[in-house]
C-alpha positions as a Markdown table, in Angstrom:
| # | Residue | x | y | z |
|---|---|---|---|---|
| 1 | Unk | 5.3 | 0.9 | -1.9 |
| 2 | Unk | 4.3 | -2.4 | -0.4 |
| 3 | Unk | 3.6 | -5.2 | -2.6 |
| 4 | Unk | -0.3 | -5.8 | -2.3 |
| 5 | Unk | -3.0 | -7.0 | -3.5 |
| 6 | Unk | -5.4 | -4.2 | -5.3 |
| 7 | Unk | -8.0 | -4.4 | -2.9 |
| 8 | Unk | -5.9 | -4.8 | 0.7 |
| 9 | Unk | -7.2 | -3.2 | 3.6 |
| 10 | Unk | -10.8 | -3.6 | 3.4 |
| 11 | Unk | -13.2 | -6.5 | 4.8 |
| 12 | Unk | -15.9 | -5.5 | 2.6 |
| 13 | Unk | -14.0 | -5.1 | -0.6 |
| 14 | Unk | -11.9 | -8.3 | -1.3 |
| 15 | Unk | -8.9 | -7.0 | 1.5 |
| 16 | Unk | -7.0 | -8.7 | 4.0 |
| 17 | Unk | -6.4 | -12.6 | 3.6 |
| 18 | Unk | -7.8 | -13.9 | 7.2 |
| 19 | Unk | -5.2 | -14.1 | 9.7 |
| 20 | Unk | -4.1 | -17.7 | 10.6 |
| 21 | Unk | -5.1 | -19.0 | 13.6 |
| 22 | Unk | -1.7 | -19.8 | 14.8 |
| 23 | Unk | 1.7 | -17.9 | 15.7 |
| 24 | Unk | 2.8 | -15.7 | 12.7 |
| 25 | Unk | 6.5 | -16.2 | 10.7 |
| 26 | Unk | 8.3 | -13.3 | 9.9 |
| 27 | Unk | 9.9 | -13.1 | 6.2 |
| 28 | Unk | 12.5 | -11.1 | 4.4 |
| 29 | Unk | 11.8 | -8.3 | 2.4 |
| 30 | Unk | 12.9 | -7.6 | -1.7 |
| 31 | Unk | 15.6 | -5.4 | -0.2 |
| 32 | Unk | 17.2 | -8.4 | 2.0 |
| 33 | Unk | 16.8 | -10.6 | -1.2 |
| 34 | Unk | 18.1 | -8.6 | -3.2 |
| 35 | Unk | 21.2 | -7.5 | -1.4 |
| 36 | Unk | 22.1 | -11.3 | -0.6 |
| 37 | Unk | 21.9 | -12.1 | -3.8 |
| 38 | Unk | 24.2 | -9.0 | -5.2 |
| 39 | Unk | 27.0 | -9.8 | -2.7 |
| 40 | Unk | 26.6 | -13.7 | -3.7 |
| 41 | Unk | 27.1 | -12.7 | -7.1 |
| 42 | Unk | 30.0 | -10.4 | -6.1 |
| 43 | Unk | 32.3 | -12.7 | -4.1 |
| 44 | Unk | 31.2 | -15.4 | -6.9 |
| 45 | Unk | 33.1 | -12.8 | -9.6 |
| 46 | Unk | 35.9 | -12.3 | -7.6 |
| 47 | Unk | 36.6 | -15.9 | -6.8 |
| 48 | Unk | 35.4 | -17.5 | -10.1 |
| 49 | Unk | 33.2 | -20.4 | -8.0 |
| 50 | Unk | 29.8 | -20.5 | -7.1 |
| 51 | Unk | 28.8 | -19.1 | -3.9 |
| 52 | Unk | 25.7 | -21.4 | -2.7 |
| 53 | Unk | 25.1 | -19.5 | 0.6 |
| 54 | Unk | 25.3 | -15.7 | 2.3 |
| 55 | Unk | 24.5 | -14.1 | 5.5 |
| 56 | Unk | 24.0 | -10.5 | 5.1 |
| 57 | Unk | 23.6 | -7.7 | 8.1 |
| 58 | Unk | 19.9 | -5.8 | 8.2 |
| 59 | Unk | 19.3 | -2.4 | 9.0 |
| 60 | Unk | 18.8 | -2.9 | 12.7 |
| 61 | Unk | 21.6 | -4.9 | 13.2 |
| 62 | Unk | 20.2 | -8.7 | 12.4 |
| 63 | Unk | 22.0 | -11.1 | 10.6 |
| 64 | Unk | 20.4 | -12.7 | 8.2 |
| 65 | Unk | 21.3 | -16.3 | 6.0 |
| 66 | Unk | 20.3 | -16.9 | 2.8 |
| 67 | Unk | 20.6 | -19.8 | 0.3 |
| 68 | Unk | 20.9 | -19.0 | -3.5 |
| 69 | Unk | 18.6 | -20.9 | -5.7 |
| 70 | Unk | 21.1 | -20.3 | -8.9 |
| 71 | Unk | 24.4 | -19.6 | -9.3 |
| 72 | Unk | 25.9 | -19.0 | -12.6 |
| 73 | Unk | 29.7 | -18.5 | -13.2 |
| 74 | Unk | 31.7 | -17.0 | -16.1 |
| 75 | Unk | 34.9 | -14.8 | -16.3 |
| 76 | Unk | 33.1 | -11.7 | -16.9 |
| 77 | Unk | 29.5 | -12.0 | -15.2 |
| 78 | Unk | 27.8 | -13.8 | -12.3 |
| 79 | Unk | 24.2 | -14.4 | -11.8 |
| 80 | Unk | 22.7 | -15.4 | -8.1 |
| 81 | Unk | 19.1 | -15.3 | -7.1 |
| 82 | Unk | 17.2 | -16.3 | -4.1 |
| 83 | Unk | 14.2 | -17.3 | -3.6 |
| 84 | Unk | 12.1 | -15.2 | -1.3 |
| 85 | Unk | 10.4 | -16.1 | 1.7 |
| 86 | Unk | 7.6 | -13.6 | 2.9 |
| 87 | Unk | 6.9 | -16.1 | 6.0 |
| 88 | Unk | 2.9 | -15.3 | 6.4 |
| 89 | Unk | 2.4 | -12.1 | 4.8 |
| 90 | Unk | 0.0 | -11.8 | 2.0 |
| 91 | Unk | 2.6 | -10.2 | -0.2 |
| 92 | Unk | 2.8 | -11.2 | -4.2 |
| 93 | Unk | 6.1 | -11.6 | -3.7 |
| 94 | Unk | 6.5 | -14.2 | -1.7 |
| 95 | Unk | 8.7 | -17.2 | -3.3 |
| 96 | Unk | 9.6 | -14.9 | -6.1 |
| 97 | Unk | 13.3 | -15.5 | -7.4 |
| 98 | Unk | 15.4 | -12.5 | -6.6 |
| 99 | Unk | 18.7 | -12.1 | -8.7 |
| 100 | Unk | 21.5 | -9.8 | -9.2 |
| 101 | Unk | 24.1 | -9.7 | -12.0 |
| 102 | Unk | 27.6 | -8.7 | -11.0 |
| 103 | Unk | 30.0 | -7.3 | -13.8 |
| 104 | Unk | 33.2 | -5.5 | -13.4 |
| 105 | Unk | 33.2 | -2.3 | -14.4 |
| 106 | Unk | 36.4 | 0.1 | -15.0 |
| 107 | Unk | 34.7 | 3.2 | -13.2 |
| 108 | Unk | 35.3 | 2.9 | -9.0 |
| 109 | Unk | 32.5 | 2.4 | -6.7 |
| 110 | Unk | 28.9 | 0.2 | -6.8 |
| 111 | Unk | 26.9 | 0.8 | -9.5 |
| 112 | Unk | 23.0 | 0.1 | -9.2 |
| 113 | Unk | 21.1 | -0.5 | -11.5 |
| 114 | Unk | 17.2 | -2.0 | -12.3 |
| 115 | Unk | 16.9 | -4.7 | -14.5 |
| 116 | Unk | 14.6 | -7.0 | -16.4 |
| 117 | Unk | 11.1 | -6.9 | -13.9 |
| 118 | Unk | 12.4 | -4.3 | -11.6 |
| 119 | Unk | 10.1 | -1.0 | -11.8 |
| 120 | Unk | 11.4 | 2.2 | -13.5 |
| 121 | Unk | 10.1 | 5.6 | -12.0 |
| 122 | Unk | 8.7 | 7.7 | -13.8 |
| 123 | Unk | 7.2 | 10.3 | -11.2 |
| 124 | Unk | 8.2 | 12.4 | -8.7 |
| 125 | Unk | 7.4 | 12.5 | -4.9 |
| 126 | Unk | 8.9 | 8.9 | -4.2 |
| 127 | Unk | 12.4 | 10.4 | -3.3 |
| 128 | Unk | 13.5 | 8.5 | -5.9 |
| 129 | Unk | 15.1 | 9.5 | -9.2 |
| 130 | Unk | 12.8 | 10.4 | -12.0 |
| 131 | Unk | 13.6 | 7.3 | -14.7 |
| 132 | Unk | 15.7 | 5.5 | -12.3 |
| 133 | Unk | 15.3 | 2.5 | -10.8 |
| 134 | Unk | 12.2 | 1.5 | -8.2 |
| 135 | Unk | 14.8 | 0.5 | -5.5 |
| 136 | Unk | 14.0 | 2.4 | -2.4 |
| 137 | Unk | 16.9 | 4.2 | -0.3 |
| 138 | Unk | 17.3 | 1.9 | 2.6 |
| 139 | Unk | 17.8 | -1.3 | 0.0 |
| 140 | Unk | 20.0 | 0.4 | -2.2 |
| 141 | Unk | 22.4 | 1.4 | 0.9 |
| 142 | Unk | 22.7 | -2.3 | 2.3 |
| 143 | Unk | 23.2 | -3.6 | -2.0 |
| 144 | Unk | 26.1 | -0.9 | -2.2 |
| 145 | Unk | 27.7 | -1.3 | 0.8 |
| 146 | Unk | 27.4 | -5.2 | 1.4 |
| 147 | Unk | 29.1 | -5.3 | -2.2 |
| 148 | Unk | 31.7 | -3.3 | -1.4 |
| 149 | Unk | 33.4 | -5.0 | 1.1 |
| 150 | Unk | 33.5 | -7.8 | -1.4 |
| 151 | Unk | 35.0 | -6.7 | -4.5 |
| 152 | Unk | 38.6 | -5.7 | -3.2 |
| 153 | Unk | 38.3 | -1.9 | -4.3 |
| 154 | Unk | 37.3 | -2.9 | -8.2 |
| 155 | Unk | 34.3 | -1.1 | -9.2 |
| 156 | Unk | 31.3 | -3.6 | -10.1 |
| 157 | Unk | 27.7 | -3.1 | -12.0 |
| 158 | Unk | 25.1 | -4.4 | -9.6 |
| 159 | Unk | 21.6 | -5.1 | -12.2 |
| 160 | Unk | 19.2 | -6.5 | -9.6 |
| 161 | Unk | 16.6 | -8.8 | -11.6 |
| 162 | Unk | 13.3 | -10.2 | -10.7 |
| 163 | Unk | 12.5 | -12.2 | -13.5 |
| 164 | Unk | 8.8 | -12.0 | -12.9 |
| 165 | Unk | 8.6 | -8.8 | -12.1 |
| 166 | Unk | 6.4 | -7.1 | -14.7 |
| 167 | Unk | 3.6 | -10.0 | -14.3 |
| 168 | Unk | 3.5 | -9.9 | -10.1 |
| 169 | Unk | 3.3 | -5.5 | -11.0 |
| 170 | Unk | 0.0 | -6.3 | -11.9 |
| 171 | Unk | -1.0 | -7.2 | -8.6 |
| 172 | Unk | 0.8 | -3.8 | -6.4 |
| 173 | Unk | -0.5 | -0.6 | -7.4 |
| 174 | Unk | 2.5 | 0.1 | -8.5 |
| 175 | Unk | 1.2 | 1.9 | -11.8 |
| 176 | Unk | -0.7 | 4.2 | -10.2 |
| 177 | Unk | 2.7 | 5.5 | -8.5 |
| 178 | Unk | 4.7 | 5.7 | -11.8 |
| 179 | Unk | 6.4 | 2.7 | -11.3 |
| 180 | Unk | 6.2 | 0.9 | -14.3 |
| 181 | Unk | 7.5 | -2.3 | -15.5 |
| 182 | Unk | 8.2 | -4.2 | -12.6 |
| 183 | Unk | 7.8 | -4.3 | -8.8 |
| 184 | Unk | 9.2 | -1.9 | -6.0 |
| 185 | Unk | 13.1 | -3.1 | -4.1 |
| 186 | Unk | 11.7 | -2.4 | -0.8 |
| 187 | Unk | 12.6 | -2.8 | 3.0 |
| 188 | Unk | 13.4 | -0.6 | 5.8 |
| 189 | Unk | 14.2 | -3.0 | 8.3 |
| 190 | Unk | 15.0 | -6.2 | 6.3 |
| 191 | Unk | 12.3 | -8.4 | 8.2 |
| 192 | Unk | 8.7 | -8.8 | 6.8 |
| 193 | Unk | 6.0 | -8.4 | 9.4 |
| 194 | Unk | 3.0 | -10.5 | 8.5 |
| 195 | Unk | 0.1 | -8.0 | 8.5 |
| 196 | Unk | 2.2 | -4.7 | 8.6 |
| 197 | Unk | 0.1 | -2.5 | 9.3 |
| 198 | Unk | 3.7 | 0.0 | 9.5 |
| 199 | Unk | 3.7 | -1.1 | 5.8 |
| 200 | Unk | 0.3 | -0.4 | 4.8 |
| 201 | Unk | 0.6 | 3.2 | 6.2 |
| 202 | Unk | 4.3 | 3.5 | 4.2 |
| 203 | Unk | 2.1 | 2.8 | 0.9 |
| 204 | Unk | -0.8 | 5.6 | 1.6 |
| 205 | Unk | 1.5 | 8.3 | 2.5 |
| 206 | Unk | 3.7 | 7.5 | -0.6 |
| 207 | Unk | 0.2 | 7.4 | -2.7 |
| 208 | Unk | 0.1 | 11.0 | -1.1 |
| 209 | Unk | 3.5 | 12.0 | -2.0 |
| 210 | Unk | 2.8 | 10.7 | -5.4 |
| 211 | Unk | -0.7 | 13.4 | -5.9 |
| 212 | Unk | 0.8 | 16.1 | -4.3 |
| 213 | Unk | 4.4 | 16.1 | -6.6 |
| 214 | Unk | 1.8 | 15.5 | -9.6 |
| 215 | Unk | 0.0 | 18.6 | -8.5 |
| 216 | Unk | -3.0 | 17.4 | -6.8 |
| 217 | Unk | -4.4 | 19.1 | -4.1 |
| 218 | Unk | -7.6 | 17.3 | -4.2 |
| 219 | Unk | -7.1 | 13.9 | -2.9 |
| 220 | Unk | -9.9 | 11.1 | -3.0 |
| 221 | Unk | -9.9 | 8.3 | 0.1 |
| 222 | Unk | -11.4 | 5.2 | -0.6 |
| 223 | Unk | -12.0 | 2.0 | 1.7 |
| 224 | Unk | -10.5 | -0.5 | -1.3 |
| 225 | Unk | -10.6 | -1.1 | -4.6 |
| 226 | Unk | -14.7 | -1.2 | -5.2 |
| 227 | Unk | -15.1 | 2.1 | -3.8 |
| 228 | Unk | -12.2 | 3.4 | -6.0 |
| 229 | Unk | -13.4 | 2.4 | -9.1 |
| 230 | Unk | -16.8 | 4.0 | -8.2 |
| 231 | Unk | -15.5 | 7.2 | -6.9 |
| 232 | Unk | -13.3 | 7.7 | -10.3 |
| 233 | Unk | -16.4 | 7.0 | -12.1 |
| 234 | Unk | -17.8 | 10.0 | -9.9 |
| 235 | Unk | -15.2 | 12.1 | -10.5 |
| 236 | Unk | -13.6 | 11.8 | -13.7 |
| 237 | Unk | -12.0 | 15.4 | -13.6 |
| 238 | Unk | -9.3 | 14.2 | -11.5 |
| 239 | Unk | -6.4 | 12.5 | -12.3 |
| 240 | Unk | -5.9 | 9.0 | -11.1 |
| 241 | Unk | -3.1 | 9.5 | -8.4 |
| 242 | Unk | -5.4 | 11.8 | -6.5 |
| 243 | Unk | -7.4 | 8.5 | -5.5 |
| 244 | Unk | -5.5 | 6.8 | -2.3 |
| 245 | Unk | -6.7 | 3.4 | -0.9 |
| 246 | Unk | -6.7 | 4.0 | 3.0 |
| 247 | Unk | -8.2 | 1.1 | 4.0 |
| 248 | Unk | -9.2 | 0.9 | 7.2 |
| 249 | Unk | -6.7 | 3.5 | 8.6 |
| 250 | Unk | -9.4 | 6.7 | 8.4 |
| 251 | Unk | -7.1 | 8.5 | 11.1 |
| 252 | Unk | -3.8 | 8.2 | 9.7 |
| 253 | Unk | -5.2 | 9.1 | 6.1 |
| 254 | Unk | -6.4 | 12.0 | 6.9 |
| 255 | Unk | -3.4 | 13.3 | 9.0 |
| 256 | Unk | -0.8 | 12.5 | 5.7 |
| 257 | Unk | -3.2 | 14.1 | 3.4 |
| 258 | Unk | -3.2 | 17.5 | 6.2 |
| 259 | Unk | 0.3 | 17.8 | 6.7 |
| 260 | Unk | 1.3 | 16.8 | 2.9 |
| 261 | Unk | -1.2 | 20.6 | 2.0 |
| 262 | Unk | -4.4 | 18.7 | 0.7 |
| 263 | Unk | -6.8 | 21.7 | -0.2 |
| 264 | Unk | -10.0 | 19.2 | -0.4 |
| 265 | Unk | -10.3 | 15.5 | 0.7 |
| 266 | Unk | -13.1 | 13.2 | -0.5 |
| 267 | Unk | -14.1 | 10.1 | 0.8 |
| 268 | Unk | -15.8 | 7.6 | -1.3 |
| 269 | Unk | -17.6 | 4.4 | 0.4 |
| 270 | Unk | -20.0 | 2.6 | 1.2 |
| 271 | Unk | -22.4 | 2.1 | 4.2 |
| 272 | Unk | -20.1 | 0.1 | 7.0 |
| 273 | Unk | -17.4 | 1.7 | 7.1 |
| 274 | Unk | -18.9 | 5.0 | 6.2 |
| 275 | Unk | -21.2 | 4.4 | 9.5 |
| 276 | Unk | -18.0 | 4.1 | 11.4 |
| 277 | Unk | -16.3 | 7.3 | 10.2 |
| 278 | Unk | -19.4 | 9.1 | 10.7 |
| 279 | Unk | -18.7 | 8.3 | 14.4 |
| 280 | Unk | -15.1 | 9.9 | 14.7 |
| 281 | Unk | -13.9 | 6.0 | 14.4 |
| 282 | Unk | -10.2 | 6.3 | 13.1 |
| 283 | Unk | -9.5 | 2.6 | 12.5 |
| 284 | Unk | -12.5 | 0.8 | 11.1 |
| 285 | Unk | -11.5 | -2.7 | 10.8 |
| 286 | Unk | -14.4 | -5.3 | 11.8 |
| 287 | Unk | -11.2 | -6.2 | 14.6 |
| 288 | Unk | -11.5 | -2.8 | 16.1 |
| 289 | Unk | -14.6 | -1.7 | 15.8 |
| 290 | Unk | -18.5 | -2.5 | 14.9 |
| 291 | Unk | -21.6 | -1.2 | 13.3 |
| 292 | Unk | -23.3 | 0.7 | 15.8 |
| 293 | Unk | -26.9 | 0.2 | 14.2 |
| 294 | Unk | -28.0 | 1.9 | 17.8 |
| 295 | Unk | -26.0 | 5.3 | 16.4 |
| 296 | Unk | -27.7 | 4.9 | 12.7 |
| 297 | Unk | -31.4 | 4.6 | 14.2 |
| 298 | Unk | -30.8 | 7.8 | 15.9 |
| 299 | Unk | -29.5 | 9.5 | 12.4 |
| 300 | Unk | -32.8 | 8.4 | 11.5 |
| 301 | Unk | -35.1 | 9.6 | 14.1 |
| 302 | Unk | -33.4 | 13.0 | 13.5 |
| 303 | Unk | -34.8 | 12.7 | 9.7 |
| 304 | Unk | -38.2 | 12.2 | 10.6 |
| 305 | Unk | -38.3 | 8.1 | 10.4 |
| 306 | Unk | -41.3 | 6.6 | 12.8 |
| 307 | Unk | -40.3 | 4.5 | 16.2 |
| 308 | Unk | -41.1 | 1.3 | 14.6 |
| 309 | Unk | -38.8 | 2.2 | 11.7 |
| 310 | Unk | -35.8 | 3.4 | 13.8 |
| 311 | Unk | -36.6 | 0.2 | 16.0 |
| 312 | Unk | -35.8 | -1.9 | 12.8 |
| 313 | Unk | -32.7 | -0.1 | 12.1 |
| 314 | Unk | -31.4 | -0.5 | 15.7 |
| 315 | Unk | -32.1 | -4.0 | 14.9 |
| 316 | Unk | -30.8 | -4.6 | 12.1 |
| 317 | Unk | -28.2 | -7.4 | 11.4 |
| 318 | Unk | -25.7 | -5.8 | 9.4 |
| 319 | Unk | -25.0 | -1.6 | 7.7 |
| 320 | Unk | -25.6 | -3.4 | 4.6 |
| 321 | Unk | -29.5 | -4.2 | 6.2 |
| 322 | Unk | -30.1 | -0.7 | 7.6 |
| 323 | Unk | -29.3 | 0.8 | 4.0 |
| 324 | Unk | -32.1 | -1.5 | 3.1 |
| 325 | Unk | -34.3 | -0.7 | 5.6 |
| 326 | Unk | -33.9 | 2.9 | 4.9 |
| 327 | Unk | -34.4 | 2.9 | 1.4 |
| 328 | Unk | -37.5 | 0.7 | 2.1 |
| 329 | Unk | -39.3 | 2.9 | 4.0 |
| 330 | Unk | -38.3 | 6.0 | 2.2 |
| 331 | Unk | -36.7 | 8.0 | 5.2 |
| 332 | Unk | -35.7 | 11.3 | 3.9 |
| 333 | Unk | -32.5 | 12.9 | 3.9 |
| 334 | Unk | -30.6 | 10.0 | 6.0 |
| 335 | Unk | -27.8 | 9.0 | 3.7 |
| 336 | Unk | -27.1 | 12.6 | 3.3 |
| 337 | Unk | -26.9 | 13.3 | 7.1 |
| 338 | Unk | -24.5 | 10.3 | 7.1 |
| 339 | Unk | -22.0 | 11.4 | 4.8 |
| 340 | Unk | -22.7 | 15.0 | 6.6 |
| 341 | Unk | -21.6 | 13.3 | 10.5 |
| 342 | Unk | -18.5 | 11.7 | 8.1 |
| 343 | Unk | -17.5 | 15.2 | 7.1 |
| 344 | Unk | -17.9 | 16.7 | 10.2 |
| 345 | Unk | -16.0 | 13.9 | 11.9 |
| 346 | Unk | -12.8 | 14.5 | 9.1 |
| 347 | Unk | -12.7 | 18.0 | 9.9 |
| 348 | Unk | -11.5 | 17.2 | 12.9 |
| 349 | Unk | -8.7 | 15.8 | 11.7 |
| 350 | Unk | -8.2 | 17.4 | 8.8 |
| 351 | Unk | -8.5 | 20.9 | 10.6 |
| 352 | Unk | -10.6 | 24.1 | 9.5 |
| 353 | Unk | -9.2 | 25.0 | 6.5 |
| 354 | Unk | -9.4 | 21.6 | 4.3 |
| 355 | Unk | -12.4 | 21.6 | 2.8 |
| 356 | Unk | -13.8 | 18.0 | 3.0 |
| 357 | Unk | -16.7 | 16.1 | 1.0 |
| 358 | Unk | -17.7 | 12.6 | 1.2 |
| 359 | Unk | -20.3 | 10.4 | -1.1 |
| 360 | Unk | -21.7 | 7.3 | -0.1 |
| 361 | Unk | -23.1 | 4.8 | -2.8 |
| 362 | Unk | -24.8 | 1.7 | -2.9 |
| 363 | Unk | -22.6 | -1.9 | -3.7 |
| 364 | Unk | -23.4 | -1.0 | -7.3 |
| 365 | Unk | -21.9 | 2.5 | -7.4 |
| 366 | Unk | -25.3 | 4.5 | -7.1 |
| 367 | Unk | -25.0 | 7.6 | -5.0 |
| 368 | Unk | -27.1 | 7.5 | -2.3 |
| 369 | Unk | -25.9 | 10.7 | -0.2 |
| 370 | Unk | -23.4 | 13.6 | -0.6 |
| 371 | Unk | -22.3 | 16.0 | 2.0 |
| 372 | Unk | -19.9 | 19.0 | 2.1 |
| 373 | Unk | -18.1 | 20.8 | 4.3 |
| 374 | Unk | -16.0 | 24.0 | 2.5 |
């Protein structure tokens, strides 16, 4: 999965860094890094000299340069690492050193292999081996064929090594997928795209992948990492892959968790972007859409609330201020319609035989309305 921050994806709950006013810079991603510094390595053990500088060919064709921050020599074993360069995306990885020992080996063929910081699987439903190394397909093909070409038909051991690995873990949700140990080798196209949202989506339907191999067919969507903790506090029956972090992208959520044979989907969240869902809103980013305070009033003139009330709501300031307005004035039943309009709105998506639940709380974790849709 994507390298990110625990909370990415929601501007409520600690998400996306702001974007910068100013044209963005592409980066490389850990699978680039990590294949640059591999066939470094490898033409450094065949020629017994250091090799300060590669250029490697991405998936879509791209050449790519890359200078190697170390480059240690002897007989039997070369280390090279590079540092990487994430250009403006808010990854963790960014200036991370990225390394690869190289050793000769007497069997033919690339052997790959995870080492020190690198994650270890230890679940299924990331088309990756059980207990092998967290290097994903498209990285492991450009390693193994880029060091090919270079080792003269010898067969080498490739240990990629990212020597703080297990401490920048901490900060990807990496645990929650079974990787363990270390971060992801990742990359489909070589280039890193500040502010992926291609990347973001990779990391939710792999979250998906993840519950469903583990046997979950109750999955949990959550706006960030608040909302998370509060709906496992809600729901302590389930196990923890079940809860995916769909940020803003409602939509796209909801379509991986139908086609990957969800049997029940909750959503957990609070008032904003719960508002927004309740409207059929399938990207709810403050960049694509608003509170629509004018929609909420009406919620509340169906339960009963007096003109001047639903007149305060419809001009309230933020979702935050209509949830206060609400509870000041006691207007029955509105949370509950709210989280009602949200399911309804899902089961669109989600089509007619996913049952679908969502539970709104306060900014504390309080319920303040359920609804259901079986």
């Amino acid at each position: 999965m994507k390298e990110r921050g625990k909370n990415m994806g929601s501007d409520t709950e600690g998400g996306l860094d702001p974007v910068p006013d100013r044209p963005l810079r592409t980066g490389y991603t850990t699978g680039a890094c990590a294949t640059a510094a591999a066939l470094a390595a490898t033409r450094a053990l065949r020629d017994q000299k250091p090799v300060p500088q590669v250029e490697i060919t991405l998936p879509r064709g791209e050449k790519a340069t890359f200078e190697m921050s170390r480059c240690e020599v002897s007989p039997g074993r070369v280390y090279c690492a590079t540092i990487k360069d994430g250009g403006d995306d808010p990854d963790c990885t960014h200036q991370a050193e990225i390394g690869a020992e190289v050793q000769w080996d007497p069997r033919p063929g690339v052997h790959l292999e995870g080492g020190t910081g690198v994650g270890r699987v230890t679940k299924p439903g990331l088309g990756l081996e059980v207990e092998g190394p967290a290097i994903n397909p498209v990285p492991r093909k450009m390693i193994t064929e880029h060091v090919a070409k270079a080792t003269n038909g010898r067969g080498v051991r490739v240990t990629i090594i990212v020597p703080r690995g297990a401490e920048l873990a901490k900060r990807t949700l990496n645990d929650r997928l079974g990787i363990l140990g270390g971060i992801s080798i990742l990359g489909t196209t070589g280039i890193v795209y500040p502010y992926s949202t291609a990347a973001f989506k990779a990391s939710i339907t792999q979250g998906i992948d993840v519950a469903r191999a583990g046997g979950c067919d109750h999955i949990v969507i959550t706006t960030g990492g608040k909302s998370e903790t509060f709906a496992m506090k809600l729901l302590p029956h389930l196990e923890e892959e079940a809860f995916i972090q769909m940020g803003d992208f409602v939509e796209f959520t909801l379509t991986e968790a139908a086609a990957r044979g969800a049997r029940k989907v909750t959503t957990c969240g609070m008032i904003g972007k719960l508002s927004k869902q309740a409207k059929g809103t399938g990207q709810t980013h403050a960049r694509k859409s608003e509170v629509d305070t004018r929609f909420m009033a009406d919620l509340a003139r169906q339960c009963g609330a007096p003109p001047g009330v639903a007149e305060e709501i419809e001009k309230a300031n933020t979702a935050r201020h209509v949830m206060e307005i609400v509870q000041q004035h006691g207007v029955p039943g509105f949370f509950d319609l709210l989280c009602r309009r949200v399911c309804e709105a899902n089961r669109t998506r989600l089509g007619p035989k996913i049952a679908t639940e969502c539970i709104l709380t306060d900014f504390e974790g309080n319920v303040l309305g359920r609804g259901e849709l079986p």
